[in-house]
C-alpha positions in Angstrom: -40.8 -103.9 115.6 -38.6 -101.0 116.2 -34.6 -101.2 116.7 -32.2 -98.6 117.0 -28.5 -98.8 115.2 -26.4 -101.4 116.1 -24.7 -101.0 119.3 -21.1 -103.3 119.3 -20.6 -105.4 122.8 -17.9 -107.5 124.0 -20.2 -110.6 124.5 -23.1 -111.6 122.4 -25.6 -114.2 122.4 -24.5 -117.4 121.1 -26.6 -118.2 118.1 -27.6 -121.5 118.7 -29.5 -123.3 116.2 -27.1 -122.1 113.3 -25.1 -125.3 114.3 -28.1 -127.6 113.7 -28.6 -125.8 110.4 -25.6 -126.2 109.8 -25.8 -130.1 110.3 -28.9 -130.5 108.3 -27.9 -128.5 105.4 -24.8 -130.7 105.2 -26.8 -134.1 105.1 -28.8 -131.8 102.3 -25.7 -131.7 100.4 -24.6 -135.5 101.0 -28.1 -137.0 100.0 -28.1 -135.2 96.8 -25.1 -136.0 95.9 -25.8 -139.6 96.6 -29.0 -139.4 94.5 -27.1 -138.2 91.6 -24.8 -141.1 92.0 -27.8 -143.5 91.4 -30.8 -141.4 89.2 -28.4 -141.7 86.0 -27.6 -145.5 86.0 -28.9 -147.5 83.0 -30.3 -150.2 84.9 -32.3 -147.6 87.2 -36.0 -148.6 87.0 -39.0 -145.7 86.0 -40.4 -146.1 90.1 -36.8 -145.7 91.4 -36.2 -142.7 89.0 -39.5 -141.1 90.2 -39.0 -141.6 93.9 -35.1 -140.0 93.7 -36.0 -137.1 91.5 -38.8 -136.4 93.7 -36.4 -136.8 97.0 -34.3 -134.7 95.5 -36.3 -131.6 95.5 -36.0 -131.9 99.5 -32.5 -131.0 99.3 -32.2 -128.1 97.4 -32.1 -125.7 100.6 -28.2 -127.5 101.4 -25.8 -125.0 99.7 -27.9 -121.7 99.7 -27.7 -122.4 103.8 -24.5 -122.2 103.8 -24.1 -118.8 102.0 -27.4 -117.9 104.3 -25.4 -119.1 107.9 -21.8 -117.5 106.3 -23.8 -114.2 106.1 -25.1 -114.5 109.9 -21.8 -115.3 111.2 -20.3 -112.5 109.3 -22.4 -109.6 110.1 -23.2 -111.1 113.7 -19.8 -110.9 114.7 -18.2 -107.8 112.7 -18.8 -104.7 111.6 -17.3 -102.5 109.0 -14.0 -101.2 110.9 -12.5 -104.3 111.3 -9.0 -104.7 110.2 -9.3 -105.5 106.8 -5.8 -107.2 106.0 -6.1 -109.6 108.8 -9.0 -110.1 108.4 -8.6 -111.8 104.9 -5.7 -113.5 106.3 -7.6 -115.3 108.6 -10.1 -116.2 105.7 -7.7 -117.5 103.5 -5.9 -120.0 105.9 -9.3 -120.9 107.3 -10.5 -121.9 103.4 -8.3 -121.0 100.8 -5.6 -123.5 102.3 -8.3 -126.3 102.3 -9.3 -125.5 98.8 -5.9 -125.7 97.4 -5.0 -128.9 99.7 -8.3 -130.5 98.6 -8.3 -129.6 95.2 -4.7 -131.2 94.9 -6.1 -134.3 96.8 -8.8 -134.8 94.5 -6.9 -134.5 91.2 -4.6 -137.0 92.6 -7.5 -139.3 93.2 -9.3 -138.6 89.6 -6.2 -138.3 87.3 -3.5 -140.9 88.7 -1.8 -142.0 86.1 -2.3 -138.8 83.7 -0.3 -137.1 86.5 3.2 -138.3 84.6 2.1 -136.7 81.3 2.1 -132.7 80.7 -1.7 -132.8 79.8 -2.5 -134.1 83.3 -0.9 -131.4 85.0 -2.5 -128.8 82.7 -6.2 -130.4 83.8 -5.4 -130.8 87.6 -4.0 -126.8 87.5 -7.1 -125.8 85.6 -9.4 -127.1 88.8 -7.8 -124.9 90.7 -10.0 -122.2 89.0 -12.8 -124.5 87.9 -12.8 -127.4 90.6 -15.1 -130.3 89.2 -13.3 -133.6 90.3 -14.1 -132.1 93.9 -17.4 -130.8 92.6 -18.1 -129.4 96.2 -15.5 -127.4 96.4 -16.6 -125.0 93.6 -18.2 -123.1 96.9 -15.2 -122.5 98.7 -14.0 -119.5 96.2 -17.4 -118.0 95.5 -17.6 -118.0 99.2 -14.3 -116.0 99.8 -15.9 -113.4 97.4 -18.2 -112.7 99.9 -15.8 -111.8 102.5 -13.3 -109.7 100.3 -16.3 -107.7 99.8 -17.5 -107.6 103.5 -16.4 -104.5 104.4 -17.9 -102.2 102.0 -21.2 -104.3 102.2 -21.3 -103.4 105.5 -20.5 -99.7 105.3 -23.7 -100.0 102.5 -25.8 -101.9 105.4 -24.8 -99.0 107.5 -26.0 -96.3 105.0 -29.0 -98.0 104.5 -30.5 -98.6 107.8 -28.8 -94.7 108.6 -30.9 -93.5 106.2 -33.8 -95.1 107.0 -34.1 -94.0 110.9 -33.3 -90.2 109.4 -36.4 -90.7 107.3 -38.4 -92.7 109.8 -36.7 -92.6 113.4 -37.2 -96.2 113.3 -36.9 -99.5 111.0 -39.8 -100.9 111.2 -40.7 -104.7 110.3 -42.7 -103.0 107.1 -39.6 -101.2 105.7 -37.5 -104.4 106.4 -40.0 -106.5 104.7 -40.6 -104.2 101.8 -36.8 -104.4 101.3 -36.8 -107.9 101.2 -39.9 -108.2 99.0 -37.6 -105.6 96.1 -34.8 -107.6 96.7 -37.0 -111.0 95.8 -38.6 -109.4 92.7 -35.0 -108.4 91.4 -33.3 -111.4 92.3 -36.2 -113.8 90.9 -35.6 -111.7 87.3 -31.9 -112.4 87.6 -32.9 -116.0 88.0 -34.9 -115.9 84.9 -31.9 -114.2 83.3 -30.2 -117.5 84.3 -31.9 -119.9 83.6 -34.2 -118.8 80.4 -31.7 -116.3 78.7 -28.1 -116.8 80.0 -27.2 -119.2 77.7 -28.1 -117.3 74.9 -26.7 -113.8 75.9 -23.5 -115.4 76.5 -23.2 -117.2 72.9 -23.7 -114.0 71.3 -21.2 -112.0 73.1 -18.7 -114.4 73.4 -15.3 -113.7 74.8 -15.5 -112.4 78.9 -19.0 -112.7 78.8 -19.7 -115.8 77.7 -16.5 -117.6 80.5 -18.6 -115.7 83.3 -22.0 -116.8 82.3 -20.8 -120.6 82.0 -19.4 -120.4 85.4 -22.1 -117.6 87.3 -22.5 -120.5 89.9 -19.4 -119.5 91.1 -20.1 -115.5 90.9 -21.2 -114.6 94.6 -23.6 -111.8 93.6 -26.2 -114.7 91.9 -26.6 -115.3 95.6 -27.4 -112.2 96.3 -30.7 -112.4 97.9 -29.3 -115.3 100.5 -27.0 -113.0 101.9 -29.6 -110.1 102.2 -31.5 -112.8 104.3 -28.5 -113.2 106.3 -28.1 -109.5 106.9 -31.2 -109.2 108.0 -31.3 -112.2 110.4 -27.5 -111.1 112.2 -29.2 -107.7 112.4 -32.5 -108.0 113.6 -31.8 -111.8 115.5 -34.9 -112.1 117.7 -37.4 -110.4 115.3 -36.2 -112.8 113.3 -36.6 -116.3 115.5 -39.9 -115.2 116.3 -41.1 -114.2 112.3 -40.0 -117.5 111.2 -41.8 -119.7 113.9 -44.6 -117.3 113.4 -44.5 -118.1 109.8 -44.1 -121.8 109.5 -47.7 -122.7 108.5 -47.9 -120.1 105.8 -44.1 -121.3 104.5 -44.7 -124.9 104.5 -48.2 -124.4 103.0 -46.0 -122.6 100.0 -43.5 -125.5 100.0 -46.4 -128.3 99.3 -47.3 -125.7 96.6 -44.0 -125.5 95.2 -42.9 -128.9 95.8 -45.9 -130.0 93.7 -45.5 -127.8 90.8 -41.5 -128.4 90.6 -41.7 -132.3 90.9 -44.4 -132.1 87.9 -41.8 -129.8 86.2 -39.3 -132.1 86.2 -41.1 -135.5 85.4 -42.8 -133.6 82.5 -39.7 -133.3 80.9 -39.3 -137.6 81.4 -37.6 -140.3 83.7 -35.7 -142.1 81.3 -33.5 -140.5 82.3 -34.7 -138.0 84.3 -32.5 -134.5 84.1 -32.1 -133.2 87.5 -30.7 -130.4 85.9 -34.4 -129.1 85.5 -34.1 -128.3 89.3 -31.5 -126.0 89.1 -31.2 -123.6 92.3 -30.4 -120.5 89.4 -34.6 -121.2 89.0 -37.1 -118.6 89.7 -39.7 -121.4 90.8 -36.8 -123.6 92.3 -35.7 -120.3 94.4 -38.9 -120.1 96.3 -38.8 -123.7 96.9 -35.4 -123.2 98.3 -36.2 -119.8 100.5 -39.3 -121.3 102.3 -37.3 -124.4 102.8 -34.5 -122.8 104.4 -37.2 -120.6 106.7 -39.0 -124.3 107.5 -35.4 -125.7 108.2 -34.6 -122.5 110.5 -38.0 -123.2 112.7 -37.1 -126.4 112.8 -33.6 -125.9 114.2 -35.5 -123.6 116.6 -37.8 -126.4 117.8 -34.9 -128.6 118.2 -32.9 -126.4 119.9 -35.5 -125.8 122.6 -36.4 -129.6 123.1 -32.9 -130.9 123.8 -32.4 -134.4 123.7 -30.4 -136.5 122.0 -31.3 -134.9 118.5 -29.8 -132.2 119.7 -26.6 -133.9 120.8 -26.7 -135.9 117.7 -27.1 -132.3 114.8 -24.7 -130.1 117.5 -22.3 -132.7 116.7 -22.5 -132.9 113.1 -22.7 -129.2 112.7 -19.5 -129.0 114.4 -17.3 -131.1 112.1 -19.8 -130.2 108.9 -16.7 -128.5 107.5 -14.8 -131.0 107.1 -17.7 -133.6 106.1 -18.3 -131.1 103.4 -14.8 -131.5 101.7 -13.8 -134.6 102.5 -17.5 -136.7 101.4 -17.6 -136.6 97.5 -14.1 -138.8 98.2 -15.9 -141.1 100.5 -19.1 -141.2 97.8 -16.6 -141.9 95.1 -15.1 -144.6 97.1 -18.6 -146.5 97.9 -19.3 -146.2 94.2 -16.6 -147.7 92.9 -18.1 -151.1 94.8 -21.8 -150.2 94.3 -21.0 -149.3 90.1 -19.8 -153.6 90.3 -23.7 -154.3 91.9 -26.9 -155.0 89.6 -29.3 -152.3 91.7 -32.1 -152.8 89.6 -35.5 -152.4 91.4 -33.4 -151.5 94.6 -31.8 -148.1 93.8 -34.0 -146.2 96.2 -32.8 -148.4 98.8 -29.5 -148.3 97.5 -29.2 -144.3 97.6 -30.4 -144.1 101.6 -27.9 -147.1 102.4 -25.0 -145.1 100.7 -26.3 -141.4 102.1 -25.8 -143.0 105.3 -22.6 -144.4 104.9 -21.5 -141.4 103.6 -22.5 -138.8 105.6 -21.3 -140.5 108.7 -17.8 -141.7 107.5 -17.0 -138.4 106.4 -18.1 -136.7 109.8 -16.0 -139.7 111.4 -12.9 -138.8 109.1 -13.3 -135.0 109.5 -13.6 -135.5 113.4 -10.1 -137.3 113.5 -8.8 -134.3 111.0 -10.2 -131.9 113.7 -8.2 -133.3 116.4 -4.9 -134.1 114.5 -2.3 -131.6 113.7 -3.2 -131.2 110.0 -6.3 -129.5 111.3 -5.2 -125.9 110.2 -4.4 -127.8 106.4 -7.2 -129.9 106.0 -9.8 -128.3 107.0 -8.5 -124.2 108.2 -9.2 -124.8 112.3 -6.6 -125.3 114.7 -6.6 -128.4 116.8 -9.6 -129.0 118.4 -9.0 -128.1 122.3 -11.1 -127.1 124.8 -8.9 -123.1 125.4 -10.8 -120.2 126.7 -10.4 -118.9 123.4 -12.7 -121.4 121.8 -15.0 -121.1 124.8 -15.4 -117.9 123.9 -15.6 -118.0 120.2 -18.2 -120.4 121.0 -20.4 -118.5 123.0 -20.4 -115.3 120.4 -21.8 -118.4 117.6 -18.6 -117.7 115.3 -18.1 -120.9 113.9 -14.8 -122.7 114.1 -14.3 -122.2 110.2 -15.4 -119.9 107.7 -17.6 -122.1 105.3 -20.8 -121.9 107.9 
């Protein structure tokens, strides 16, 4: 593969299957949050406990797409002279409003009564920074990291690959993989950091250090290599479609692999209960399970894509109002659990964990449709109205999506 530097158009090629990725990283993100509501009840029995924590390893890929698709979108559709001060404008009401709307909603829901003292309005101003009663929504401001820091990325993007056709005259697929494969190594070392030595370091410097270790989930740069992948993709878009069908034996031969030596990971460590935990996504082993996955999920979407059908119909659709799926479903989930936490589940907490996935999943889409097409849109979830205008038409073509989270 040779390219030459980026040429800017006024119409692009709509990216298509980033909306059925988008759709099947957000069921991701719903089932394994609906496991986690089950896999830690007393009453759970050892089969139950084995068959979730083993389920759950198939949704790791959920979040890291997200950063992955926000990367596409952002690189796909800008470049580095873009006007900076709107730009982040139109970022913060498109999320930031959202988070702060959401956030509020979800304090309101957790701390009710504790609302009327002063302590309950130190804890729901504290998740403004920290969000954990809307344990989603933690992504929302690591997110907005990314595109505060957009434009000088993309000045460095534009160094790099300068650099590279003075030295070569062309960027091949060997210099792009090599980049990658440097990019993996280091990033695979900051997961061990993570995982093996963070919590260490950060007890023995204390102070700064030791806030921005507890919370490096929230630190955009421990995603580092997700958005490389991104680059790369918006960049280099057909090379890229035909690599990852090309690959798809090879990568889910590496996921069997991977999926085998994780789920023995984590049922080494016992099912009573077992501590999902184990499975982190700031893993070395777990963040080769989750690349491979999210290169499986892309063919996929690519398969899907080209069939049509109602699949098709049925993931465009969900991708569309994943956005607002996304912030509104650890409500819904809390809601169903409140009557499933009065139920004896025992023996039936597999079953259980599907029922409510589905439940879930598809009131939330249902609720964030109506907020899509009610006048709240812009506050609920950062879009306007949904209408069929030429301006949509032709956001939609380009493959911007209507909000900034995908």
């Amino acid at each position: 593969m040779t390219t030459k530097p980026p040429i800017q158009s006024g119409e692009k090629e709509r990216i298509e299957e980033i909306t059925i990725m988008r759709a099947l990283a957000f069921f991701a993100i719903v089932l394994q949050h609906s496991i986690g509501e089950y896999i830690y009840r007393a009453d759970i029995l050892p089969g139950d406990a084995v068959m979730l924590g083993m389920l759950y390893h198939f949704t790791r890929y959920g979040t890291l797409t997200f950063v992955f698709l926000s990367t596409v979108i952002l690189f796909y559709n800008y470049d580095a002279s873009l006007d900076y001060g709107r730009f982040i404008k139109r970022r913060a009401q498109s999320v930031l409003v959202p988070f702060a709307l959401w956030t509020l909603i979800y304090g309101v829901f957790t701390l009710q009564g504790q609302l009327l003292t002063k302590e309950g309005w130190v804890l729901l101003s504290q998740q403004f920074l920290t969000p954990t009663y809307g344990y989603q929504l933690w992504f929302i401001p690591m997110i907005f990291q990314l595109y505060l820091l957009y434009p000088w990325l993309a000045r460095f993007v534009q160094a790099v690959r300068k650099r590279l056709f003075t030295w070569f005259g062309v960027i091949s697929v060997r210099h792009v993989t090599g980049i990658l494969l440097v990019l993996g190594a280091a990033y695979a070392g900051l997961m061990y950091w993570s995982y093996y030595k963070a919590a260490g370091w950060a007890e023995s410097v204390g102070g700064i250090g030791q806030v921005l270790a507890g919370h490096r989930t929230m630190i955009v740069i421990f995603y580092f290599f997700y958005i490389a992948l991104g680059i790369v993709c918006a960049l280099h878009l057909q090379r890229w479609r035909q690599w990852v069908q090309q690959a798809a034996s090879w990568n889910l031969f590496i996921f069997i692999a991977c999926y085998i030596f994780i789920g023995y990971d984590l049922l080494s460590a016992g099912i009573t209960p077992i501590n999902l935990n184990i499975s982190t996504y700031l893993k070395p082993t777990v963040f080769v399970l989750i690349v491979v996955q999210m290169l499986l999920i892309y063919a996929i979407a690519l398969h899907i894509q080209k069939r049509g059908g109602l699949m098709q119909l049925f993931l465009r659709m969900a991708g569309t109002y994943s956005f607002g799926g996304y912030l509104v479903h650890a409500l819904v989930l809390a809601l169903v659990s409140r009557f499933t936490r009065q139920l004896s589940l025992e023996g039936f907490h597999l079953i259980a964990t599907v029922l409510t996935f589905v439940v879930v999943a598809g009131a939330s889409l249902f609720i964030a449709r109506w907020l899509q097409h009610s006048p709240f849109a812009s506050l609920f979830i950062g879009a306007k109205r949904r209408k069929t205008s030429s301006a949509e038409v032709a956001r939609s073509r380009r493959g911007e999506a209507s909000s900034s989270y995908s």
